[in-house]
C-alpha positions in Angstrom: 0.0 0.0 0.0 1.5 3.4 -0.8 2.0 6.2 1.3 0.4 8.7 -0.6 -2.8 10.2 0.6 -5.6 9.1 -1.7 -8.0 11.4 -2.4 -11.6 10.7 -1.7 -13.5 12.5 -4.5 -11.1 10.7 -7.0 -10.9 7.4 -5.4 -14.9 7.9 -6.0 -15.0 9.1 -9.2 -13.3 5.8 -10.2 -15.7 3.9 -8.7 -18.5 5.9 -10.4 -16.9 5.8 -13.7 -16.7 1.6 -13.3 -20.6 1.8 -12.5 -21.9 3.9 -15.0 -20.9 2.6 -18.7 -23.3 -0.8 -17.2 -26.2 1.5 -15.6 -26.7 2.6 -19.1 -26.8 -0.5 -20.4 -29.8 -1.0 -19.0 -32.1 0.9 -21.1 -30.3 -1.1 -24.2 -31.0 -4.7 -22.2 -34.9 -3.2 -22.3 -35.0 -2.4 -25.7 -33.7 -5.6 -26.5 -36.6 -7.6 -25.2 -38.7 -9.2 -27.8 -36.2 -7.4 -30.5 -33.0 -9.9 -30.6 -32.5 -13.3 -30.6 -33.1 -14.9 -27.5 -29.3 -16.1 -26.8 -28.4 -12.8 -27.3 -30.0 -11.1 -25.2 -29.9 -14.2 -22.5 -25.5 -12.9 -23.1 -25.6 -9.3 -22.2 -28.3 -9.7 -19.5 -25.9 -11.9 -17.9 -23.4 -9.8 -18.2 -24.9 -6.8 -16.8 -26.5 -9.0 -14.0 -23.1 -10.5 -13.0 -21.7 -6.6 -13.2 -24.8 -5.8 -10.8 -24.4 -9.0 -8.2 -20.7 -9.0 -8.4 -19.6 -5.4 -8.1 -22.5 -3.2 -7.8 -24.2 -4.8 -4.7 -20.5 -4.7 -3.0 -19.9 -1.5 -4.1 -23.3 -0.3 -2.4 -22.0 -1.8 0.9 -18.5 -0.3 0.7 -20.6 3.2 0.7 -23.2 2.4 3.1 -20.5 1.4 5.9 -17.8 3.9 5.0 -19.4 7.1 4.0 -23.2 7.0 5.0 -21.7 6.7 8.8 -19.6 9.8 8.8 -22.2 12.0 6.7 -24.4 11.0 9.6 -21.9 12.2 12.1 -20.5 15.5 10.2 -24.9 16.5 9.4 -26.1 15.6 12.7 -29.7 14.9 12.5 -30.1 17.9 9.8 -29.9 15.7 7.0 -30.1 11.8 7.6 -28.7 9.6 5.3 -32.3 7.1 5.9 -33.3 8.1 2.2 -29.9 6.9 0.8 -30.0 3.8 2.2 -33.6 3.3 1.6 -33.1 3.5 -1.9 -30.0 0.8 -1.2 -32.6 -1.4 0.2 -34.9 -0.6 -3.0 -32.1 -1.0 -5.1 -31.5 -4.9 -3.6 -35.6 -5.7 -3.9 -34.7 -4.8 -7.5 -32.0 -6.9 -8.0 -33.8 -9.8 -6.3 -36.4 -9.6 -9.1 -33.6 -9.1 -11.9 -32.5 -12.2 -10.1 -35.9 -14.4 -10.8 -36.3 -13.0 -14.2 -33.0 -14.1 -15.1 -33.8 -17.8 -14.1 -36.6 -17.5 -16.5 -34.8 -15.9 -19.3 -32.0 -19.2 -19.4 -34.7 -21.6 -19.1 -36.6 -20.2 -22.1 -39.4 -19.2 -20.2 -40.0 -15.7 -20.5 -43.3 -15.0 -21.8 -44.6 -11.7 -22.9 -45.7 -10.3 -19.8 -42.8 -11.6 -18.3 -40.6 -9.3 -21.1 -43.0 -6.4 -19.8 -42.4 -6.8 -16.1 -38.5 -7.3 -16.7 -38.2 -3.9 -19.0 -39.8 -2.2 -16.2 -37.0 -3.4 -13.5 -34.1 -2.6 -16.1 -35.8 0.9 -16.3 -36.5 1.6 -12.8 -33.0 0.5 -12.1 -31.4 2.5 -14.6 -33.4 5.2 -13.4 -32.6 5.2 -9.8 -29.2 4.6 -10.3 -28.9 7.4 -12.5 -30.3 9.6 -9.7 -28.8 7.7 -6.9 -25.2 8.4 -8.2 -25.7 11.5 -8.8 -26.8 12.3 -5.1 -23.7 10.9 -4.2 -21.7 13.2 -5.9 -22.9 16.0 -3.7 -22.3 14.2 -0.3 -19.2 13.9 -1.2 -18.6 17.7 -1.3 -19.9 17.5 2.3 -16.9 15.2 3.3 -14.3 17.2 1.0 -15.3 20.7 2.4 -15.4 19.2 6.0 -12.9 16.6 6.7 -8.9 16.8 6.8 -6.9 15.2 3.9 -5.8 12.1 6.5 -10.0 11.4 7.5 -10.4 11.8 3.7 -7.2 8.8 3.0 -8.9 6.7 5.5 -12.4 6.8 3.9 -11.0 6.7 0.7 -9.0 3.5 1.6 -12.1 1.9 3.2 -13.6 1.7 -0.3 -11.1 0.6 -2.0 -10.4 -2.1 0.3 -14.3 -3.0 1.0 -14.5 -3.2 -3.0 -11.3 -4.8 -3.6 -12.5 -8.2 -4.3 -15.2 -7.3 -6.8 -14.0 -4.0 -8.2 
């Protein structure tokens, strides 16, 4: 591990930047549906799904028990961070659904309304995400204006190592 101070809103950014390019595949994996061949699709849903399950979900976690805490501290009970994890926990009832529709989709079983109800995950998803992210981005100002560059390292380090595996 180097010695250098990492910086928070970078380390971040590079997390965001890994995230994004597959939350906007998820309005291509809707329009998809019904409009490609079935083993194609079936390919870049599981891609995207093993994306979601394998480094979003840890990356949700990695901000939850890093970050969330010491916004919490630094706002007092000004501004809670209950919405922000709420939409975590909405987020994961998502992905639990994605989850079941992908068992249909590789046994060949997704009928129409089936197509409908998984569109309408892939869109909420994309949706929240998009939104979710972007909330993030002003927290993080919060801890930048309000923490010194060693508090910054540590959080910044915390991600990295809580997403290590996956990211």
């Amino acid at each position: 591990m180097s010695d250098e101070l990492r910086s928070l809103p970078k380390t971040t950014h590079e997390h965001h930047d890994r995230i994004l390019p597959h939350v906007d595949r998820l309005p291509q994996l809707a329009e998809m549906l019904g409009r490609v061949p079935t083993p194609e699709f079936a390919a870049a849903f599981d891609e995207e799904y093993r994306f979601i399950v394998g480094q979003l979900v840890p990356h949700m976690a990695a901000i939850e028990t890093t970050l969330y805490g010491e916004l919490e501290r630094l706002m007092g009970t000004r501004h809670s961070m209950a919405p922000m994890r709420e939409e975590h926990a909405h987020l994961r009832r998502l992905i639990g659904v994605l989850g079941e529709y992908r068992l249909l989709v590789f046994h060949g079983e997704l009928g129409d309304a089936d197509r409908m109800g998984l569109r309408r995950v892939l869109y909420r998803l994309y949706a929240i995400l998009r939104v979710h992210l972007s909330e993030e981005e002003m927290y993080l100002a919060v801890l930048d204006r309000n923490l010194t560059d060693e508090e910054k390292d540590t959080l910044a380090r915390g991600i990295d190592h809580a997403a290590a595996e996956p990211m």
